[in-house]
BAMIKOL-752535 format. One line per 10 residues: number of its first residue (from 1); their letters; for each residue x, y, z of C-alpha. Coordinates in nm, 3 decimals. Example, Ala and Ser with C-alpha at 12.3 -4.5 7.8 and 13.67 -1.06 7.14 Angstrom:
<pts>
1 = as = 1.230,-0.450,0.780 ~ 1.367,-0.106,0.714
</pts>
This chain:
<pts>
1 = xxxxxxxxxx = 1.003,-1.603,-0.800 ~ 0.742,-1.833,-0.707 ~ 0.407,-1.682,-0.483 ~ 0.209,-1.895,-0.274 ~ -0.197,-1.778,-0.224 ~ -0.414,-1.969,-0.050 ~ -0.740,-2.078,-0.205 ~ -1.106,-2.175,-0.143 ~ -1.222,-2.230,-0.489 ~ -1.070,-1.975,-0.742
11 = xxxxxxxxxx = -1.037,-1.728,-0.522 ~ -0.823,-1.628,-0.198 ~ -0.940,-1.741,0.162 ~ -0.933,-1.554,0.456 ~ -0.819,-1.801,0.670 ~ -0.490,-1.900,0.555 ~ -0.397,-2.219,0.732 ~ -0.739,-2.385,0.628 ~ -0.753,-2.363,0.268 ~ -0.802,-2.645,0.092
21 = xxxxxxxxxx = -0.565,-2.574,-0.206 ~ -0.268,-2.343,-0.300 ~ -0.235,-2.138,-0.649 ~ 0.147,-2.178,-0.687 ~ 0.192,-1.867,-0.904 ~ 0.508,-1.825,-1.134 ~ 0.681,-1.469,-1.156 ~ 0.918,-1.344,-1.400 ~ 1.039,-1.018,-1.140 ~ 1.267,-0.870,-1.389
31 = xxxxxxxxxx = 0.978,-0.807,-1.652 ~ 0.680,-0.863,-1.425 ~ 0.496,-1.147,-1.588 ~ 0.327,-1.433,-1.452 ~ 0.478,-1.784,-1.626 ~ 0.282,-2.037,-1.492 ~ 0.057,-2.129,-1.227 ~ 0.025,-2.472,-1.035 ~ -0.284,-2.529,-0.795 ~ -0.151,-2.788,-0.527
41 = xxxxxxxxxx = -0.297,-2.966,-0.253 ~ -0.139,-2.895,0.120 ~ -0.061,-3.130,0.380 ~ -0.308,-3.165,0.680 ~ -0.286,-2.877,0.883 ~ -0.010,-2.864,1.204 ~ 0.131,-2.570,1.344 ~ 0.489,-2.525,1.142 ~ 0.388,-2.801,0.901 ~ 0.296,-2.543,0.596
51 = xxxxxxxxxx = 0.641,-2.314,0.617 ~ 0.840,-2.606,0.565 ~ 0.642,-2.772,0.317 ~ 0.563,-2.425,0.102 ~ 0.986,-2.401,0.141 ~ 1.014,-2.701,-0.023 ~ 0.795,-2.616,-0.293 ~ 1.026,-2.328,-0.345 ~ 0.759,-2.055,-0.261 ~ 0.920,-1.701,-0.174
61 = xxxxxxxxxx = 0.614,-1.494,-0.121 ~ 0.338,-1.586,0.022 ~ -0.033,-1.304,-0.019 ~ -0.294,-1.390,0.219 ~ -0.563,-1.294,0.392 ~ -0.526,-1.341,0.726 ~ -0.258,-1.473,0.904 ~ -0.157,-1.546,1.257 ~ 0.171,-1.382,1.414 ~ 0.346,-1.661,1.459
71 = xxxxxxxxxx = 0.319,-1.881,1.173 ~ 0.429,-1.519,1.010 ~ 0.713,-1.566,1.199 ~ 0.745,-1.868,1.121 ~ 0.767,-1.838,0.731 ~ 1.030,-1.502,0.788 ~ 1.276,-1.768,0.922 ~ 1.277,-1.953,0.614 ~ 1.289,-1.618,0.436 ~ 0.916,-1.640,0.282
81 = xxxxxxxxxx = 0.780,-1.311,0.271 ~ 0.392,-1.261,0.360 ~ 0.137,-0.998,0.225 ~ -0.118,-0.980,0.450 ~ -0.433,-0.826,0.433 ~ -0.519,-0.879,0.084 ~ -0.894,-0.891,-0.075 ~ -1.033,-1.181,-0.160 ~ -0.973,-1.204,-0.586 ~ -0.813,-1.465,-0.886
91 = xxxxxxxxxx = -0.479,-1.571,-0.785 ~ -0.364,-1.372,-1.142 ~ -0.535,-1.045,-1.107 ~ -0.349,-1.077,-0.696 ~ -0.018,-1.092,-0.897 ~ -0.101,-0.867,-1.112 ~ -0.142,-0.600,-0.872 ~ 0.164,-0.643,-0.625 ~ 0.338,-0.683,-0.956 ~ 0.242,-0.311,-1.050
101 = xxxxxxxxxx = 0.238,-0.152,-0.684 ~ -0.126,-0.143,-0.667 ~ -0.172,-0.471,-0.438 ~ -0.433,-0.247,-0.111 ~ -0.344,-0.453,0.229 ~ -0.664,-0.445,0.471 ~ -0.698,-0.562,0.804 ~ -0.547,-0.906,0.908 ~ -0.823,-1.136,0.920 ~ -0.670,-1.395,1.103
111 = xx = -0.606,-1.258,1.492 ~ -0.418,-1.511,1.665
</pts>
């Protein structure tokens, strides 16, 4: 399992389609460890542009911020699912909670 968190510096952004770099984290979901992590640079942002190109980087979860409707829409349809509404933390300690159930989804800060 591979999860996808948008960054601005170490921690996650708020504004999802903006960030200037993605921690690529590594899951083992049977035992609920992380296995690696990988901080990549996105392409420039275009509506549709990121659900194909975190698809290709074999992403199956994405935990954001804030996150429009339809580019949630858009990464259901290549079966990406998206936590929304999460604080703004480390990449790890992210995991770490939606690993153990404890992961707290706020408000959506992204409303378009």
């Amino acid at each position: 399992m591979k999860i996808a968190i948008p960054l601005a510096g170490e921690k996650l952004t708020m504004h999802f389609g903006h960030c200037a770099s993605f921690a690529l984290i590594d899951v083992n979901p049977e035992d609920k460890s992380i296995t690696g992590r990988n901080d990549v640079t996105p392409p420039p942002h275009e509506p549709g542009v990121l659900p194909r190109w975190l698809a290709e980087q074999g992403v199956s979860m994405i935990i954001a911020g804030g996150m429009g409707r339809r580019a949630q829409e858009l990464f259901a349809e290549r079966d990406i699912r998206v936590f929304v509404g999460a604080p703004s933390d480390t990449p790890e300690a992210l995991v770490g909670q939606y690993l153990s159930g404890t992961l707290q989804s706020g408000v959506n800060a992204c409303d378009h």
